[in-house]
VOPAGU-2260 file (C-alpha; in pm, 1 decimal, decimal comma):
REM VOPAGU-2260
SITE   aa  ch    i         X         Y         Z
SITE  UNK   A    0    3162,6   -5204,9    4399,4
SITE  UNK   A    1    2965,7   -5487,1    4220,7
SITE  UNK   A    2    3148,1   -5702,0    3926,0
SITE  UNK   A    3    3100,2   -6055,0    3833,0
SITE  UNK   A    4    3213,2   -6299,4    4125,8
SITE  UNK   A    5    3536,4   -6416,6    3930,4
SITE  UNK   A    6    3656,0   -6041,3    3991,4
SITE  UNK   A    7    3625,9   -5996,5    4340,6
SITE  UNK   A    8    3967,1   -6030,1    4417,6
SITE  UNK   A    9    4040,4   -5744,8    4134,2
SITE  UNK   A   10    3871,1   -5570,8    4308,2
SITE  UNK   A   11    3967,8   -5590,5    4697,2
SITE  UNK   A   12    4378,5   -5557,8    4501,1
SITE  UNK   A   13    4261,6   -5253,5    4336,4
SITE  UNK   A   14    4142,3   -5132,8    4663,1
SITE  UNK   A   15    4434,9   -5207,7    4868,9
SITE  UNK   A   16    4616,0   -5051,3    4614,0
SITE  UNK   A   17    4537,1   -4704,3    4677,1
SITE  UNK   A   18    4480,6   -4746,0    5025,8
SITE  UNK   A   19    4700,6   -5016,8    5201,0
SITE  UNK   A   20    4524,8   -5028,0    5551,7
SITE  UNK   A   21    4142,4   -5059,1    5403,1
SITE  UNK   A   22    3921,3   -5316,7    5546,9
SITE  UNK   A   23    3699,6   -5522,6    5381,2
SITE  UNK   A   24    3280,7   -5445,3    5520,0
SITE  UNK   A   25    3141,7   -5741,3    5365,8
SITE  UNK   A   26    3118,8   -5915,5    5009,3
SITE  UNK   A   27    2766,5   -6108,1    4883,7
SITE  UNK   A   28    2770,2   -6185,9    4563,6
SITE  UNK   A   29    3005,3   -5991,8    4379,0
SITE  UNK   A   30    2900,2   -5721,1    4561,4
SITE  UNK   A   31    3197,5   -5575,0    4807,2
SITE  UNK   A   32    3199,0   -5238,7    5031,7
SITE  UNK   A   33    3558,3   -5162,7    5213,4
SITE  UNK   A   34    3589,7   -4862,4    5479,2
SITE  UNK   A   35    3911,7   -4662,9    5360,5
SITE  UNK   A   36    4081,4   -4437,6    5608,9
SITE  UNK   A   37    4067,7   -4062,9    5516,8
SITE  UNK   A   38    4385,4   -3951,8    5538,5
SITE  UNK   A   39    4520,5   -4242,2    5279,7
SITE  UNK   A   40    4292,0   -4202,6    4973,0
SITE  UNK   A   41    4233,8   -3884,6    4739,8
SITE  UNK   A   42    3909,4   -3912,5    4558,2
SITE  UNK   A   43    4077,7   -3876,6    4215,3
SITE  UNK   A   44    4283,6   -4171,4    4259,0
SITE  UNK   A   45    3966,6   -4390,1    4335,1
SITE  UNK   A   46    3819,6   -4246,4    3989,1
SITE  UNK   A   47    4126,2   -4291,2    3808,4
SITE  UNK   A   48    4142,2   -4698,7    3984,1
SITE  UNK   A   49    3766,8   -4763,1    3899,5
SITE  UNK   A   50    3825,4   -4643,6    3524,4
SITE  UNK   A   51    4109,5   -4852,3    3455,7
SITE  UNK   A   52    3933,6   -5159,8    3663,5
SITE  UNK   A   53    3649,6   -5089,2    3383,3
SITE  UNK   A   54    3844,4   -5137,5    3105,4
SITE  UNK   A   55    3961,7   -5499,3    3255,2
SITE  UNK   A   56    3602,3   -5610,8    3380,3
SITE  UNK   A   57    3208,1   -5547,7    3387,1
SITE  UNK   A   58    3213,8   -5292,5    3667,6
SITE  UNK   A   59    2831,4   -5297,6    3763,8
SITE  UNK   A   60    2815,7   -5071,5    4028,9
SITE  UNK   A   61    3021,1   -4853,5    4221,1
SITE  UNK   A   62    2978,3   -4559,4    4499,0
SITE  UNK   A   63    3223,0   -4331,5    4733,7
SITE  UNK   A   64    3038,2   -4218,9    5029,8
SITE  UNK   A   65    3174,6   -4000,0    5331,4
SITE  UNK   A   66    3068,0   -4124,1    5687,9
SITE  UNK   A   67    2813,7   -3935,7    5843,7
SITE  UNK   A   68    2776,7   -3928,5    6230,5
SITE  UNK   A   69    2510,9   -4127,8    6225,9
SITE  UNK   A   70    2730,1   -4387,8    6031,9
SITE  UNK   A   71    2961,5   -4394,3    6356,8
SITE  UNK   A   72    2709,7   -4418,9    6635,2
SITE  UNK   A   73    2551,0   -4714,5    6490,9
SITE  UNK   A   74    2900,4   -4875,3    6431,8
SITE  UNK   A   75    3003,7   -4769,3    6791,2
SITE  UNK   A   76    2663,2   -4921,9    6902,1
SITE  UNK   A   77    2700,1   -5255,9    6756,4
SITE  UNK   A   78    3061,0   -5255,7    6921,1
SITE  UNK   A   79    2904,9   -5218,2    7227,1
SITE  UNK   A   80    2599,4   -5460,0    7188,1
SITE  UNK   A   81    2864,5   -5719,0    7031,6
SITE  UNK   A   82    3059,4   -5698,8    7404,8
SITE  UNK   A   83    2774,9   -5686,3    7606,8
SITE  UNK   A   84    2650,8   -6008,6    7401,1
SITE  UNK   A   85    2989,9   -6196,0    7467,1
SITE  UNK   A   86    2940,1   -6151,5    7825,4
C-alpha cells in the first residue's frame, strides 16, 4: 500500500488488524508491502480495511497478490545465500 509517510503506521495497524501474525516486507517512502499468512485473512476483510483506511487518508496505491512458486524459491534462495554468506 502507498499513502503519504505520516500514515505509515495507519497503515501497518490496519494490517495487523486483520491479520495479527503479518510481517512487515519492507517500507520506502510511504510505500509498505507485508506477507499475510493464508489461513488468517479473507480477501473481503482486506477490501472492507482498505475502504475505510480511504476515507481517513490519501490511499495511493494498493494490491493483494497470491504467492506463486516462483515467489518461494527465490525467498528460499536468498535464505540460503544469506547463511552461506554468514559463514
Amino acid at each position: 500500500m502507498t499513502t503519504h509517510l505520516y500514515h505509515e503506521k495507519n497503515v501497518e495497524n490496519m494490517v495487523l488488524q486483520f491479520s495479527p501474525n503479518a510481517k512487515k516486507i519492507y517500507h520506502i517512502s510511504g510505500t509498505q508491502k507485508f506477507e499475510l499468512p493464508k489461513r488468517e485473512v479473507r480477501i473481503a476483510d482486506v477490501f472492507r480495511a482498505v475502504e475505510n483506511a480511504k476515507k481517513q487518508f490519501t490511499v495511493s496505491a494498493w494490491g493483494l497478490a497470491d504467492t506463486t512458486m516462483e515467489d518461494v524459491f527465490i525467498k528460499v534462495a536468498r535464505g540460503a545465500q544469506e547463511s552461506i554468506d554468514l559463514s
